[in-house]
C-alpha positions in Angstrom: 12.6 -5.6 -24.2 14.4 -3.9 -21.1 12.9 -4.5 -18.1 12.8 -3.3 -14.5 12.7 -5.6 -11.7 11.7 -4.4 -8.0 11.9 -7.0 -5.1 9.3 -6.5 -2.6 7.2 -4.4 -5.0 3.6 -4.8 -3.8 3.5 -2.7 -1.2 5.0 0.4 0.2 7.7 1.8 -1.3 8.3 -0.9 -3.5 4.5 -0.1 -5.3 5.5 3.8 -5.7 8.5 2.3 -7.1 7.2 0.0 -9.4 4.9 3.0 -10.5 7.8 5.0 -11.1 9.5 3.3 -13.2 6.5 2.7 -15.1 6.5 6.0 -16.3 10.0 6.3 -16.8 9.4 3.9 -19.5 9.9 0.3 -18.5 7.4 -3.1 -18.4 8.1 -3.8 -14.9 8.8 -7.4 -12.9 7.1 -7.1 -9.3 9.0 -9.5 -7.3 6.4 -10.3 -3.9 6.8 -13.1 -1.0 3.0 -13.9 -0.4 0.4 -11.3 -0.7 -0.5 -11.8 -3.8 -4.0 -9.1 -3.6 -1.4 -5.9 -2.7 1.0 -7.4 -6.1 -1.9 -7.3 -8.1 -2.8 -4.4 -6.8 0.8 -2.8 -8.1 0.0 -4.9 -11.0 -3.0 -2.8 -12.3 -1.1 0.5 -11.4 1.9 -0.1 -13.5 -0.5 -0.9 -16.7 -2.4 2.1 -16.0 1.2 4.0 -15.9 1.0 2.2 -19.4 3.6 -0.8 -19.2 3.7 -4.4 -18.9 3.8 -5.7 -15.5 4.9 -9.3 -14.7 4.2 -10.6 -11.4 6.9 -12.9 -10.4 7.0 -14.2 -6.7 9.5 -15.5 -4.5 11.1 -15.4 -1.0 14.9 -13.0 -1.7 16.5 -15.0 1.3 15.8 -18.4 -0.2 18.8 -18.7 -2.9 16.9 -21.7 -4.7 13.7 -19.7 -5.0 15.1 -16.9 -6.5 17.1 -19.6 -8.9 13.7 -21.4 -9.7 11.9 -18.0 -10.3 14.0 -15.6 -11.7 16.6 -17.4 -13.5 13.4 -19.2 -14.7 12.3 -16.3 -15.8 15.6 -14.9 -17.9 15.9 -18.5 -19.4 12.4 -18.1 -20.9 13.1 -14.6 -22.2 16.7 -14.8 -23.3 15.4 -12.3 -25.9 14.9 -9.6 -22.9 16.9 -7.7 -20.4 16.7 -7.1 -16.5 18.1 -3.6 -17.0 17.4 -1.7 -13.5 17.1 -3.7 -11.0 15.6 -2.4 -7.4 16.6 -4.0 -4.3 13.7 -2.9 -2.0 12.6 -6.0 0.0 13.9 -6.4 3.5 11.9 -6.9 6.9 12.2 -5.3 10.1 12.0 -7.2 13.7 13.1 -5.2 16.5 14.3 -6.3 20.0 17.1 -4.8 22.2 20.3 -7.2 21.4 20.3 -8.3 24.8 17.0 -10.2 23.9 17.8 -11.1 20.5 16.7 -14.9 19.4 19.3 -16.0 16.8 16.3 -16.2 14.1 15.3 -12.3 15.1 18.5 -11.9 13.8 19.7 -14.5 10.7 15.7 -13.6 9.3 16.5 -10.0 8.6 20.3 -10.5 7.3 18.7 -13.3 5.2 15.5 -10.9 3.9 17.5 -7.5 3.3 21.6 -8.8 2.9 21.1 -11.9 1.8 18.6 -11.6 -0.5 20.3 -8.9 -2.1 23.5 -10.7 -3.4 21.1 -13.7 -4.0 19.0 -11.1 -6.9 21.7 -9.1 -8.0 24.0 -11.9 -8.6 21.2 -14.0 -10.5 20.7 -11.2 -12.7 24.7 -10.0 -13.1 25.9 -12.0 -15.9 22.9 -10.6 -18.6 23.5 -7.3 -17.0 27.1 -7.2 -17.7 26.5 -8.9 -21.3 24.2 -5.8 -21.8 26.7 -3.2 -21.2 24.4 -0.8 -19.4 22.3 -1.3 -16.3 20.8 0.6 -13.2 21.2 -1.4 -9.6 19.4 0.5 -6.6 19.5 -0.6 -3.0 17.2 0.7 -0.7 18.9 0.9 2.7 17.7 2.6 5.5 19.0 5.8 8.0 19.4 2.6 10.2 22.2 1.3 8.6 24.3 4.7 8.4 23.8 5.9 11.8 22.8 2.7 13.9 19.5 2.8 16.1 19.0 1.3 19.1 16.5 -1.6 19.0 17.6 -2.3 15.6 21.2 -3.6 15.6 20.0 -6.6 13.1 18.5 -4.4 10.8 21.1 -1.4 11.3 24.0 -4.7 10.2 21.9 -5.8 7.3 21.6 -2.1 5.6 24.8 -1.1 6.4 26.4 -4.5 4.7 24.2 -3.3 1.7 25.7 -0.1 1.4 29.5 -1.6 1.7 28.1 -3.7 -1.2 27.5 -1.1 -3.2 30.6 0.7 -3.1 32.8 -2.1 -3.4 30.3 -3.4 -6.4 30.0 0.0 -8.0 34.0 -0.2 -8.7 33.4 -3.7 -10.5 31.1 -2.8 -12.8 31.5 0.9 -13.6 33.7 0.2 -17.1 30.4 -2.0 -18.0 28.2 1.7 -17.9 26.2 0.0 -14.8 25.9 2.4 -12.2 25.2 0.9 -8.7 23.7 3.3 -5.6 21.9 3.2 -2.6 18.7 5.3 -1.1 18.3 5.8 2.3 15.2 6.6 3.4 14.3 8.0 7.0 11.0 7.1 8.5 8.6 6.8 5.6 4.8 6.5 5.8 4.6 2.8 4.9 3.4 -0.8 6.5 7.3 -1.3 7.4 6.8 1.8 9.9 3.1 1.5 11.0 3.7 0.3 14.2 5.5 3.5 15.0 4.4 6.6 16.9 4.3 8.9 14.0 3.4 12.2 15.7 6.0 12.0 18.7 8.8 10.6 15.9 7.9 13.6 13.6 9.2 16.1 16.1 12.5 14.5 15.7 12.2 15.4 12.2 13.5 18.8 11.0 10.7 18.7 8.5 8.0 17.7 11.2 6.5 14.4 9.0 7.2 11.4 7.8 8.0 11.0 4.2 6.3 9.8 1.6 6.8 6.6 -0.8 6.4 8.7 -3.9 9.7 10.9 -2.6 11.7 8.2 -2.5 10.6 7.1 -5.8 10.7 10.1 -7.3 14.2 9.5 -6.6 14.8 5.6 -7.7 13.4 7.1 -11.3 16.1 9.4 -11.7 18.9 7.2 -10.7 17.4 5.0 -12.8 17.6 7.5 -16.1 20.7 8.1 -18.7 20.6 11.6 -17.0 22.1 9.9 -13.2 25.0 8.0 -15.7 27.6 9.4 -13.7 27.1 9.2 -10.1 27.8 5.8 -9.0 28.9 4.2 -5.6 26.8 6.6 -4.2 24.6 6.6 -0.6 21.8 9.5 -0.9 19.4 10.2 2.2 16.4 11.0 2.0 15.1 12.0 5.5 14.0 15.3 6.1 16.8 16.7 7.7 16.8 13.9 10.4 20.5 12.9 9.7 23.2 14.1 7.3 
């Protein structure tokens, strides 16, 4: 069994993911912190989609959850394999750095950088054993161009993307491709507390996008036909920033 894993899967993004990739083909592993009535919620949409769903929760930042969880988890079912692998959770808590508390900003390094290397390299050794694999990062317009009010989370996606250009060179003899998604302002909880009408004028295409875009494009990095682009940071923003 292959199988596709997507942290912070039960809402947002990470659901249209999840969905996805369901249709691309694969039983999927949603990966949730603590609400576990939105992860079910993903649950029931990736078995309508037609696949498997395994809800498997843990906090990314916490190294010895995602040890307990998920290497629990690959121990169990050494006859299965983690083959795309979605790193989607992260948080957002925004404050001017002149009024930054030191947890504002260690909590979303920890969530979105953190957690990262803590997933990808719990699941690198079967990945690399498998000789073909899929990692996505979801980053964030924040971390290539920096916005103000957000220099934690602005750090914490663009460490992501250096990741992924530096681990794209390791593993590309393996036929693992590594690349990262970065989304501009997205209809999700993540940006509910924004003004969407006066941020959409910003936006060449005058909205916010939509989860299922960015998706859309996580399922075809995710297929055979996306085996040669690698190391790669696409936007997807509307025009907002190139």
């Amino acid at each position: 069994m292959k199988y596709a894993l997507v942290t912070g899967g039960s809402r947002g993004i990470g659901r249209a993911v999840c969905v996805a990739l369901a249709q691309l083909g694969y039983p999927v592993i949603i990966n949730y912190k603590g609400n576990v009535t939105a992860a079910e919620e993903t649950a029931a949409m990736v078995k309508a989609a037609g696949q498997e769903a395994v809800l498997l929760p843990f906090d990314v930042a916490k190294k010895e959850d995602v040890t307990a969880a998920l290497g629990g988890w690959i121990e169990a079912n050494k006859g299965s394999t983690i083959e795309v692998l979605v790193n989607n959770a992260g948080i957002r808590n925004d404050v001017l750095m002149a009024f930054m508390e030191d947890e504002q900003w260690r909590s979303v390094l920890d969530t979105s950088l953190e957690g990262m290397y803590n997933v990808t390299r719990t699941i690198m050794q079967p990945l690399l054993m498998n000789r073909f694999g899929r990692i996505i990062n979801i980053v964030s317009l924040s971390g290539l161009k920096g916005m103000p009010g957000q220099v934690n989370y602005s750090a914490a996606k663009a460490g992501i993307i250096g990741a992924t250009k530096a681990l794209a060179q390791e593993i590309a003899k393996r036929n693992i491709t590594v690349n990262a998604i970065a989304p501009g302002f997205v209809a999700s909880d993540m940006t509910s507390d924004l003004n969407e009408k006066e941020l959409s004028a910003m936006i060449p295409m005058n909205r916010f996008g939509k989860p299922e875009e960015v998706a859309a494009l996580v399922k075809f990095l995710a297929s055979k036909d996306a085996g040669y682009i690698t190391g790669q940071v696409i936007s997807i923003n509307g025009g907002l920033y190139t």
